[in-house]
GUSE-556146 format. One line per field, with one value per residue (C-alpha): x, y, z; residue number from 1. Coordinates in Angstrom, 1 decimal. Layout:
<nodes>
east <- X	...
north <- Y	...
up <- Z	...
num <- NUM	...
</nodes>
This chain:
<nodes>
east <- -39.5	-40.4	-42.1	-38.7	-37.2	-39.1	-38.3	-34.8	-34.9	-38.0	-41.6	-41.9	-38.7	-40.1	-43.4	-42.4	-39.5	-42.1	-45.0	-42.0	-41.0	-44.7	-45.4	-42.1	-43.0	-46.6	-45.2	-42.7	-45.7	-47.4	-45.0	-44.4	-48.4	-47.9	-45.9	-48.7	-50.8	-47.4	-46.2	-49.7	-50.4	-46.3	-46.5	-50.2	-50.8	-46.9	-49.3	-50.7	-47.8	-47.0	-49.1	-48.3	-44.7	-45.4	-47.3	-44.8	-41.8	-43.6	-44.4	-40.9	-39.1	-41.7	-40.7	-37.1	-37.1	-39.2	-37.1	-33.8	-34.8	-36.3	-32.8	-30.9	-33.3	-33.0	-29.2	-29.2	-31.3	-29.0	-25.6	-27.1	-30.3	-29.2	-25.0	-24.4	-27.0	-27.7	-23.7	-24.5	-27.2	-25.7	-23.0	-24.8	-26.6	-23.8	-22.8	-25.6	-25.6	-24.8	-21.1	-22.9	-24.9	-21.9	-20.3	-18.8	-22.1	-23.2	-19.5	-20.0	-23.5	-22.7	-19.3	-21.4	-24.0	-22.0	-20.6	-22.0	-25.8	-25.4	-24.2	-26.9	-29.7	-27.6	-28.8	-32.8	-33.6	-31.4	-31.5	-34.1	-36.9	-36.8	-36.0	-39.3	-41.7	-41.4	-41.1	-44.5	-46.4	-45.1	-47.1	-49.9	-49.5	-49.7	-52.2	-54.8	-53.3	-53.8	-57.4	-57.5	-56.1	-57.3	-59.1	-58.0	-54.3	-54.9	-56.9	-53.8	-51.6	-54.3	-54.6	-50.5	-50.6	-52.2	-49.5	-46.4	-47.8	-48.0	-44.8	-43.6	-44.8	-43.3	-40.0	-40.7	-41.0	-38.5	-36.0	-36.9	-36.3	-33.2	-31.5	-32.2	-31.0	-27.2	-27.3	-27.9	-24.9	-22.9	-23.0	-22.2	-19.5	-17.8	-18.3	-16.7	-14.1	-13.5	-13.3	-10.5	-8.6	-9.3	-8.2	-4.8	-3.0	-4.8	-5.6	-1.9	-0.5	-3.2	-2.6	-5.9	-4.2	-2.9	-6.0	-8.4	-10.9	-14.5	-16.8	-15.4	-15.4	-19.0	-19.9	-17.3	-19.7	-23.3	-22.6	-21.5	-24.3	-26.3	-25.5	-25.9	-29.7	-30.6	-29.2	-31.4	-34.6	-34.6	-33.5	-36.5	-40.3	-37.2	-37.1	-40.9	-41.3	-39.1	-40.7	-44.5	-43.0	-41.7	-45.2	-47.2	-44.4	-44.9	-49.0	-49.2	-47.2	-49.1	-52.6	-51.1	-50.1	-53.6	-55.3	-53.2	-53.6	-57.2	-57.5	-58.6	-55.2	-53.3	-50.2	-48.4	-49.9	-49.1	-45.4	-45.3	-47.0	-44.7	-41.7	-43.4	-43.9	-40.3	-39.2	-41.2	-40.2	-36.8	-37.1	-40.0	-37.1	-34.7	-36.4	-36.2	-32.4	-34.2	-36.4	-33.3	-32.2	-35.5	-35.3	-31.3	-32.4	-35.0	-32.6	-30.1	-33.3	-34.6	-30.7	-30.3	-33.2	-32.0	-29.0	-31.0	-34.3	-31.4	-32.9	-30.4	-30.7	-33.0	-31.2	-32.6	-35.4	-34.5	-35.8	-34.4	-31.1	-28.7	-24.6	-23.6	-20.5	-19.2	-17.3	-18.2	-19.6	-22.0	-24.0	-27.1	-28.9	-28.1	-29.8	-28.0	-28.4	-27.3	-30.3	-33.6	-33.9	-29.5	-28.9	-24.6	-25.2	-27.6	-27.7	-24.4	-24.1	-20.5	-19.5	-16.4	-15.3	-14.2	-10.7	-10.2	-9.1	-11.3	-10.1	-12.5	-11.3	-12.6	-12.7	-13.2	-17.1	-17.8	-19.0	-15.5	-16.0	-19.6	-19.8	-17.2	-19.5	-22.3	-20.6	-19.9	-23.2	-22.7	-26.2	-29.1	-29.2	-32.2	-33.3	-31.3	-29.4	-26.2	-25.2	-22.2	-21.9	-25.4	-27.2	-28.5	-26.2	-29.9	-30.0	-26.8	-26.9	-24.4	-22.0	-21.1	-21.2	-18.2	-16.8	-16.2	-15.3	-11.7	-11.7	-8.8	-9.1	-6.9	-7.5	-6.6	-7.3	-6.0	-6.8	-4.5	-2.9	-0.1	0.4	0.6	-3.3	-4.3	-3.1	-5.1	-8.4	-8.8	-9.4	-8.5	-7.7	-4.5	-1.2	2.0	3.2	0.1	0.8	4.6	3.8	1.0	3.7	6.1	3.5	2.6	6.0	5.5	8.1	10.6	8.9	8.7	12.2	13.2	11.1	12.6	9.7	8.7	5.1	4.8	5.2	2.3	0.8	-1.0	-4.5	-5.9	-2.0	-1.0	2.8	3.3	3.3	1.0	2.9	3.3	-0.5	-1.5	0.8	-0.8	-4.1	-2.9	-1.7	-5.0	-6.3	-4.5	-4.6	-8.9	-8.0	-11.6	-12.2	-13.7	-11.2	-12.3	-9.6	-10.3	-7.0	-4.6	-2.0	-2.5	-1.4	1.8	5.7	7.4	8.8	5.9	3.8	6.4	6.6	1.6	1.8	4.4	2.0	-1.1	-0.2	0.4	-2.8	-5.0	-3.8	-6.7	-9.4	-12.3	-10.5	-12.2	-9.6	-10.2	-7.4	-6.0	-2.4	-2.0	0.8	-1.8	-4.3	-2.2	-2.4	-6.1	-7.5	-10.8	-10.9	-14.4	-14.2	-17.3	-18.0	-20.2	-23.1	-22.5	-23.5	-23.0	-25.1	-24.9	-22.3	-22.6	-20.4	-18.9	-16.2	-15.1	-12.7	-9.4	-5.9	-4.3	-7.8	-8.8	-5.1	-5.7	-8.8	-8.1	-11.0	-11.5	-8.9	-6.7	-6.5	-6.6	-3.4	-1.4	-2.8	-0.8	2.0	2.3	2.4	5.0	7.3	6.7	10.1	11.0	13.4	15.4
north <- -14.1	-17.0	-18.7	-18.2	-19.1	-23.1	-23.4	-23.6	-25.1	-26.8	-25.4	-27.9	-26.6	-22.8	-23.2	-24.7	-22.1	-19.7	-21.1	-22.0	-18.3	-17.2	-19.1	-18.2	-14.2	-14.8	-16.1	-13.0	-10.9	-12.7	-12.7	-8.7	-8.4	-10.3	-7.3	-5.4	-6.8	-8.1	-4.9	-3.2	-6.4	-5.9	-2.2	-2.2	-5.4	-7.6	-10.9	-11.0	-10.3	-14.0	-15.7	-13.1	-14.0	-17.5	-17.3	-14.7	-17.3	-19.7	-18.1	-16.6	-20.3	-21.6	-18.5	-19.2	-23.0	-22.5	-19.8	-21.7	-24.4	-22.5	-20.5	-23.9	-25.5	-22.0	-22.0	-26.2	-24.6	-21.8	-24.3	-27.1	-26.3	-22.7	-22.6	-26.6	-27.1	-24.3	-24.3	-28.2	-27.0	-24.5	-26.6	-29.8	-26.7	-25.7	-28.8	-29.6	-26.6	-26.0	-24.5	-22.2	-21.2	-19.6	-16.0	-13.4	-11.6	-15.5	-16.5	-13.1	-13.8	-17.7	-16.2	-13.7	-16.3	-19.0	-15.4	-12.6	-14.4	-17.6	-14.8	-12.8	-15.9	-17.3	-15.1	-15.1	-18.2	-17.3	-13.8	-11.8	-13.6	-13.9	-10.7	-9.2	-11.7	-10.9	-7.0	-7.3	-10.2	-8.7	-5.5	-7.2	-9.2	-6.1	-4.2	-6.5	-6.7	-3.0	-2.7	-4.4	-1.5	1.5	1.1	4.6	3.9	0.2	2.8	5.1	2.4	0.7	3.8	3.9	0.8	1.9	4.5	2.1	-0.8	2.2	3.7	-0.2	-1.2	1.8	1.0	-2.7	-1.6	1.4	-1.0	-4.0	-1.9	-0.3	-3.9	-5.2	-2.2	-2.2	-6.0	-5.5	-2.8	-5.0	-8.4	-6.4	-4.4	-8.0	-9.3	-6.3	-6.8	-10.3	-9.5	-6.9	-9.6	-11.9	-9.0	-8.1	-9.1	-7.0	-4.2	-3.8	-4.2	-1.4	0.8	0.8	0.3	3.6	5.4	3.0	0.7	2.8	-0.2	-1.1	2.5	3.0	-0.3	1.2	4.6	3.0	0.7	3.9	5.8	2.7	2.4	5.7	6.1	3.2	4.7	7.9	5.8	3.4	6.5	8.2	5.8	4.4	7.6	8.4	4.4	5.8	9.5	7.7	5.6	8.1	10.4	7.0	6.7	10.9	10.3	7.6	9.0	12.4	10.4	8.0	10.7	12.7	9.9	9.4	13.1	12.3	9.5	7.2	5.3	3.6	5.1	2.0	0.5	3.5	3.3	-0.8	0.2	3.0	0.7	-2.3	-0.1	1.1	-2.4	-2.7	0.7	-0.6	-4.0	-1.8	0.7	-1.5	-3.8	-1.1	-2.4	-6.1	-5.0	-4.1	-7.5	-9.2	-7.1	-8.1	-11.7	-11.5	-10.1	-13.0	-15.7	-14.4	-14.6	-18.0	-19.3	-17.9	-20.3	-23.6	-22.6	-22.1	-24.9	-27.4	-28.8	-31.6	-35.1	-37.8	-40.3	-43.5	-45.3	-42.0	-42.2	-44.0	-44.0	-43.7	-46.5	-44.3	-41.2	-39.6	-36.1	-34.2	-31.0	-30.9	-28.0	-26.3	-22.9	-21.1	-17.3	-16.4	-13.9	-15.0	-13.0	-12.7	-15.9	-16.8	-19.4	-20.2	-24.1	-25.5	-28.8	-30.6	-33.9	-35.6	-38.9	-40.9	-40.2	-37.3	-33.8	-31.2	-27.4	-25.1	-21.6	-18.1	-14.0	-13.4	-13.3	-16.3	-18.8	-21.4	-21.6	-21.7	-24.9	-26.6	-25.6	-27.3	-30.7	-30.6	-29.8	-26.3	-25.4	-26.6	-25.6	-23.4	-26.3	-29.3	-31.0	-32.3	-35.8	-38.7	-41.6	-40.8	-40.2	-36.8	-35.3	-34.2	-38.1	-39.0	-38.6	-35.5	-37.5	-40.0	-36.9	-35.3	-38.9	-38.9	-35.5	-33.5	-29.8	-27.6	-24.3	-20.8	-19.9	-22.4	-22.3	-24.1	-24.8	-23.4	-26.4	-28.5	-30.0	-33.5	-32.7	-30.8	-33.3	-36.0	-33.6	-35.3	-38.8	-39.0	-42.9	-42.3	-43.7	-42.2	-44.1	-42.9	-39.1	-39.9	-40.8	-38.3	-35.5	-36.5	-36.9	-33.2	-32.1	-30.9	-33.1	-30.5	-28.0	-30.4	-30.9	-27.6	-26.3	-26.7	-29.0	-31.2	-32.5	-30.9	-27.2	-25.2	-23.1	-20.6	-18.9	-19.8	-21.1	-17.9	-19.1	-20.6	-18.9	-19.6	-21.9	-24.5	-23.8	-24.9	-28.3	-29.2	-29.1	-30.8	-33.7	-33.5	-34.4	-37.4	-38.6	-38.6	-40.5	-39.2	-40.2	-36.9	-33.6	-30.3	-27.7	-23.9	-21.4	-23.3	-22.0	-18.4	-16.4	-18.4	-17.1	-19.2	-21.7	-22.9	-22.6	-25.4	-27.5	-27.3	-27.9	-30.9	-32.4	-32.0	-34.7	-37.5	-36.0	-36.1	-39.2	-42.1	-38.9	-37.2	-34.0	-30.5	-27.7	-23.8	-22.2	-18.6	-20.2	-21.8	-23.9	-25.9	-26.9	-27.8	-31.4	-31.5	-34.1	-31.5	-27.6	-25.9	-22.3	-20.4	-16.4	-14.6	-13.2	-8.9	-6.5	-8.8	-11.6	-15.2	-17.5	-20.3	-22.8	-21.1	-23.7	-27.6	-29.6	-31.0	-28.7	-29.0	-29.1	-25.4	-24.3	-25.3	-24.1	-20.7	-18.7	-17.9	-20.5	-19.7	-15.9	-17.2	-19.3	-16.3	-13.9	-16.5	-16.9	-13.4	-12.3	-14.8	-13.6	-9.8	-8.1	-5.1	-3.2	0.0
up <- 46.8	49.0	45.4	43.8	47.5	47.0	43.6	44.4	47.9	48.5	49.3	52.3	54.0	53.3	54.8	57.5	58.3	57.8	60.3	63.0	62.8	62.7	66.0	67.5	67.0	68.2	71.2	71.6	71.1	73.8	76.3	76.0	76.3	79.5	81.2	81.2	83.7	85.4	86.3	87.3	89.4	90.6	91.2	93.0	94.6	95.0	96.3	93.1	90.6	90.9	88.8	85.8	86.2	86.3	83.2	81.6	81.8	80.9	77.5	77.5	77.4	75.1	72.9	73.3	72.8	69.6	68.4	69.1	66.9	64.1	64.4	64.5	61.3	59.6	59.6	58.1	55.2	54.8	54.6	53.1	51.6	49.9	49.7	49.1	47.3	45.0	44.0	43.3	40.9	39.4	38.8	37.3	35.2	33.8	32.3	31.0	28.5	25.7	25.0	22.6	25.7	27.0	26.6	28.2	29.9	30.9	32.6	34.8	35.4	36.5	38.5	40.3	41.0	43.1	45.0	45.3	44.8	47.2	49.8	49.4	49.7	52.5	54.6	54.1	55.9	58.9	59.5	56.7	57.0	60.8	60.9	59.1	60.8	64.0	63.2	61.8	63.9	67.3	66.7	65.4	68.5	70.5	68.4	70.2	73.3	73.4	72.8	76.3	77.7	75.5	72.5	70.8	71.2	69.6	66.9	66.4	66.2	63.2	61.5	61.3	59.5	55.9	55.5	56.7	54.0	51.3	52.2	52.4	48.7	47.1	49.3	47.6	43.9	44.0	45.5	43.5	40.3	41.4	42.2	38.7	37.5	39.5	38.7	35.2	35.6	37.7	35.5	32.5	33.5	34.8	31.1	30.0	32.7	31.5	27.9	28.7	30.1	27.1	25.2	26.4	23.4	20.9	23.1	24.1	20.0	19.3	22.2	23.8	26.8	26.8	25.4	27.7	26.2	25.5	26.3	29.2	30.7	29.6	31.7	34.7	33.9	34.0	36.7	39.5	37.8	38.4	41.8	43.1	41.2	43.2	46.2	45.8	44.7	47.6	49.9	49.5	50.4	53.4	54.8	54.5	56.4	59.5	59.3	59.5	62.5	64.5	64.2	65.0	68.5	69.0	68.8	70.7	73.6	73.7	73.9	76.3	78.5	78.1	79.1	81.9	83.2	82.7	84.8	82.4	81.6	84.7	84.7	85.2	82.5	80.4	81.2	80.0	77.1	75.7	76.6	74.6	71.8	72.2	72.0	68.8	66.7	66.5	64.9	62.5	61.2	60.9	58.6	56.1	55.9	55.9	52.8	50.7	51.4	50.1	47.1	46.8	47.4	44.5	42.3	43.2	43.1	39.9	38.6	39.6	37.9	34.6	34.8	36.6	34.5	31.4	28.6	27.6	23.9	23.8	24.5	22.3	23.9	24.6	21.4	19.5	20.6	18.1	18.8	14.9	14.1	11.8	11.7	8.0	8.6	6.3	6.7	4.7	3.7	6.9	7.7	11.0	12.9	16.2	16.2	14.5	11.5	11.0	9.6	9.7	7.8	4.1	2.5	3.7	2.0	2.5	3.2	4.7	4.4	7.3	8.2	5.7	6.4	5.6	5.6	5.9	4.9	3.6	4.9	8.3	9.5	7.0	9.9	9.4	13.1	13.1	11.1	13.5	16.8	14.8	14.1	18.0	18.6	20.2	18.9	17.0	13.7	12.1	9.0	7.3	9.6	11.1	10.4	11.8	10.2	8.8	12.3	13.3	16.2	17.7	17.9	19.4	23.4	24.4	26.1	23.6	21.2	23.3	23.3	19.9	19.3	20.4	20.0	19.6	19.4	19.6	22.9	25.1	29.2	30.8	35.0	37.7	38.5	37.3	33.5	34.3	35.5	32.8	30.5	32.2	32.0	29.0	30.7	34.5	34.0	32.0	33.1	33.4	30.2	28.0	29.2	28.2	24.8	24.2	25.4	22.8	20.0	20.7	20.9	24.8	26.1	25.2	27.1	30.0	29.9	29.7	32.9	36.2	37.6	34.8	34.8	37.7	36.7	37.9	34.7	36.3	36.1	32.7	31.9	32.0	33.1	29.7	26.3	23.7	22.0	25.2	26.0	22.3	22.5	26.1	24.4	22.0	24.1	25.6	22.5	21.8	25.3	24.7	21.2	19.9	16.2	15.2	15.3	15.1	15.4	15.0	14.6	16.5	15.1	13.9	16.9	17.1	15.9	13.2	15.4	17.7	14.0	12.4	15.5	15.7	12.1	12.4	14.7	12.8	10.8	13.6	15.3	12.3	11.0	11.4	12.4	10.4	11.0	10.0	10.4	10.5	8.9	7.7	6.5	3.7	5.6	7.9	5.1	2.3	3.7	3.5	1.6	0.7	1.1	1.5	0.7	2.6	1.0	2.6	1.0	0.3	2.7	5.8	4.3	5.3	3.8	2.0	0.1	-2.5	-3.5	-2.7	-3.9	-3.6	-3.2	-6.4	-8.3	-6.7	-7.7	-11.4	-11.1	-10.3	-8.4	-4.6	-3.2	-5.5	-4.6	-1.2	-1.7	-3.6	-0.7	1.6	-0.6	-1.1	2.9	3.7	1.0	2.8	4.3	6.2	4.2	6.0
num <- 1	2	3	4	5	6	7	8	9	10	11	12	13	14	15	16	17	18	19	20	21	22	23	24	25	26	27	28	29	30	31	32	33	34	35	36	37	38	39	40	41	42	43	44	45	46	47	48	49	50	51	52	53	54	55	56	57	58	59	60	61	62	63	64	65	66	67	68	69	70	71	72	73	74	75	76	77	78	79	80	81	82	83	84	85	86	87	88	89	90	91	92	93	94	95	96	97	98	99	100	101	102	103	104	105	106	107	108	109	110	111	112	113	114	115	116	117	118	119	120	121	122	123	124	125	126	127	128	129	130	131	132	133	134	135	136	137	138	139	140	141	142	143	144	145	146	147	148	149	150	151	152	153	154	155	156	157	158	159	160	161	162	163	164	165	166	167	168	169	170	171	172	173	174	175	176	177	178	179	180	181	182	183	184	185	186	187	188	189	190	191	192	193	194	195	196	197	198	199	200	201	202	203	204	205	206	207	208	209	210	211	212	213	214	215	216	217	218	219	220	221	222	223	224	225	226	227	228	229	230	231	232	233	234	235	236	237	238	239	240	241	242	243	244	245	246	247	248	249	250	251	252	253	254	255	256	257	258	259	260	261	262	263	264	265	266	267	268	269	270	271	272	273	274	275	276	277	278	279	280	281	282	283	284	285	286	287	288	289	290	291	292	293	294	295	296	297	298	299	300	301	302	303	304	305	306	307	308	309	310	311	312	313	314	315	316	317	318	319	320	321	322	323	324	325	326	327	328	329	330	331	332	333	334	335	336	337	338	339	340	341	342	343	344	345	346	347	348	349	350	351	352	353	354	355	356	357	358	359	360	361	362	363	364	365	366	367	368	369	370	371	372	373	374	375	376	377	378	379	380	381	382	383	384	385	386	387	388	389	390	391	392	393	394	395	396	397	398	399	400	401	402	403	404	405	406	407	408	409	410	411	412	413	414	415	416	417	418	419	420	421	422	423	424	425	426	427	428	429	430	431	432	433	434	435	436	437	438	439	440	441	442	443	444	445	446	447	448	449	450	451	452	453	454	455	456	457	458	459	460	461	462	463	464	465	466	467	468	469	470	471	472	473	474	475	476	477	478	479	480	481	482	483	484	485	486	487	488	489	490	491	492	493	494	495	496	497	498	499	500	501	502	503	504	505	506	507	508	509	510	511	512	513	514	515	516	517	518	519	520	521	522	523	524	525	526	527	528	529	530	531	532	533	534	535	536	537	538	539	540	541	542	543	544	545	546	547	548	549	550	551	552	553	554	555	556	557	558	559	560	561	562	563	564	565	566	567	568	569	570	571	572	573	574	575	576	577	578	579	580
</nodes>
């Protein structure tokens, strides 16, 4: 834990947390070994107690001076060095990746880390590992103090120790295990949680609403079973740790005693002793509690290093990187797979002149959308290459790669806050005027007009307050307020009714006009524009796709083939009526 701790925070700061606490518990220990001969010295001869005391609160301030700045530094690292800063790098993490990086199971795991996670480590520099130093360096502490006094009870209390630290390692593993387990359980059944919500629409046209959704109440399932299996396992070696105590407490008073009927133990001494030790079984049992929250904590560390240890794709050297002055796309010989060994994609070759439309269409599961996440870079491909204006995307830095590219796509999200502002996401430095011109070109200045607070409207969670049709023209606006010269625009208008359809597909024109625009389409409505069509086919039995046809509208119609079917298949569905 504490490598995984100064990864993330700093191994400087660690150490010297841990050797302030160390010293800080030593001097604890010391100043409860001082009662001893304080009381005897109090109890048998008063004239002589004084020098004890003097010496006992002496060590007691140092104790308490030390441990109130440890406290005080230990609670800065927690704030700043932990919550601030670990949110900060989780943050700058996360937009460094990829967007290919991220999915459903990743979004849970990042929303649970900057939660659940950073409240979990916020508390081991403050409270955890304070906590479990001095429960184990105060006996120590004592352990030699005792042989001072009697050497057999500093023997019982040595013995004790090999079955606490075996009882104490299996409490370590059983506990480590069941955490990654629950938070395995936990960060899935969020994704699956998450992609309910994404869901809605479908699930609710199907009825799986009704029925309830399988996958998400197998994650519900495994997570409580989860839970309560790591509840049993950690139960168990945490019982046997507070059983071995109390027997090492029982033993120690029964010889303490015998020795004192015996004459060979003071009984004063005797009596400090047992309340030292007292003193000292508490902070032991409790730090079974304490262990669980090491074992959370290097759950949470171990999580949070899969996001800020996540690789981003390589950014060009500074000799390599080249800012292309042209705009033509090509994919040559590209080879891509999610998976190794499942290639999506097989020899993609297609070019696109600058400022031409390219449609990219075929059956479902043939990678149209794929091929526009590679142009933007999304991924590396496998072999061949991606090229702008003949220079390799790996080439081009990513920020002047999302400079040149806008990207529409289906499902729009939009932020909690009002349209005017996520309008301007697109480039904070817009005016008034340039968000005025950009709302009529997308057609959302009749929306605007028509809602009670204009620009100002709040949209809601993920724009939730609009329907799907207002969402897609704010994007859209977005688009034209960045003015990128390369437009890649997946679906936009395939979940939409008639109306909202004719009013996208009136604005394609104005958007893409001057653009290198690749469009992913199912309608034959939004790419009979396109100055090229690439049809991708899929391979049989789930194989990869690959170009199957390329050409020009009216050429593929002549033609006849895939497209064409493709266009009578559209042709067909629209002229489809519901008769009584």
């Amino acid at each position: 834990m504490l490598k995984l701790l100064s990864d993330l925070v700093g191994i400087r700061e660690v150490r010297a947390l841990i050797v302030f606490y160390t010293l800080a518990a030593v001097l604890e220990g010391v100043t409860l070994a001082l009662l001893i001969p304080f009381l005897q010295a109090f109890l048998d001869d008063p004239a002589s107690a004084g020098r004890w005391l003097i010496a006992l609160c002496v060590m007691g301030v140092l104790f308490l001076t030390l441990q109130t700045y440890t406290m005080l530094r230990s609670y800065r690292i927690s704030v700043y060095d932990v919550c601030d800063a670990l949110i900060t790098r989780i943050a700058n993490r996360v937009l460094e990746l990829p967007l290919g990086w991220f999915n459903a199971r990743r979004e849970a795991r990042i929303a649970s880390a900057v939660s659940r996670e950073i409240n979990t480590l916020s508390h081991i520099a403050s409270i955890v590992v304070p906590a479990i130093i001095t429960a184990f360096t105060v006996p120590i502490v004592m352990i030699i103090a005792v042989v001072f006094v009697d050497w057999t009870l500093a023997l019982v209390m040595v013995i004790a120790v090999l079955p606490l630290y075996w009882s104490w390692g299996r409490m370590r593993t059983a506990a480590t295990e069941a955490s990654e387990i629950e938070t395995a359980a936990s960060t899935t059944a969020a994704g699956r949680l998450i992609e309910y919500a994404r869901l809605q629409p479908v699930l609710r046209a199907t009825g799986v609403v009704q029925r309830g959704w399988g996958k998400l109440d197998d994650a519900l399932a495994e997570e409580d079973v989860a839970v309560q299996n790591a509840l049993k396992v950690k139960g168990r070696p945490a019982m046997a740790y507070a059983t071995i105590l109390q027997i090492t407490f029982a033993v120690l008073l029964a010889l303490g005693l015998y020795h004192v009927l015996n004459g060979r133990l003071d009984a004063v001494a005797f009596f400090a002793l047992m309340v030292i030790v007292a003193r000292m079984i508490s902070p032991l049992a409790q730090s079974v509690l304490y262990a669980s929250e090491i074992h959370n904590s290097v759950v949470a560390l171990r999580s949070m290093h899969s996001i800020v240890g996540a690789e981003p794709l390589p950014e060009p050297s500074a000799e390599e990187a080249t800012i292309p002055t042209r705009t033509a796309v090509s994919l040559t010989n590209v080879d891509f797979g999610y998976d190794a060994g499942r290639p999506v994609l097989k020899g993609i070759n297609l070019e696109a002149a600058e400022g031409t439309m390219t449609a990219l269409v075929g059956p479902s599961g043939s990678g149209k959308s794929t091929v526009l996440r590679l142009i933007g870079r999304f991924w590396d491909v496998d072999s061949g290459c991606v090229e702008i204006g003949g220079v390799d995307v790996r080439k081009i830095p990513t920020h002047e790669l999302m400079a040149m590219t806008s990207m529409v796509f289906q499902d729009v999200y939009l932020f909690d806050t009002t349209i005017r502002e996520n309008v301007r996401l697109a480039r904070p430095d817009a005016t008034d005027e340039e968000l005025e011109r950009a709302a009529k070109l997308a057609r959302l200045d009749q929306v605007i007009e028509a809602l009670p607070h204009g620009w100002d409207t709040q949209v809601g969670q993920g724009g939730l307050k609009l329907s799907g049709g207002e969402r897609q023209r704010v994007s859209i606006a977005r688009a034209f307020i960045k003015d990128a010269p390369i437009l890649l625009l997946d679906e936009i208008t395939s979940a939409l009714d008639g109306e909202n359809e004719a009013a996208i597909t009136s604005v394609m024109r104005d958007l893409t006009r001057g653009r290198t625009v690749f469009v992913v389409a199912h309608r034959l409505s939004t790419v009979r524009d396109a100055d090229q069509i690439v049809f991708l086919d899929p391979e049989p039995n789930g194989g990869p796709a690959h170009v199957a046809e390329c050409g020009s509208p009216d050429e593929f119609l002549a033609a006849g083939g895939l497209y064409a079917e493709f266009a009578e298949a559209s042709s067909a569905a629209g002229r489809w009526q519901i008769t009584s």
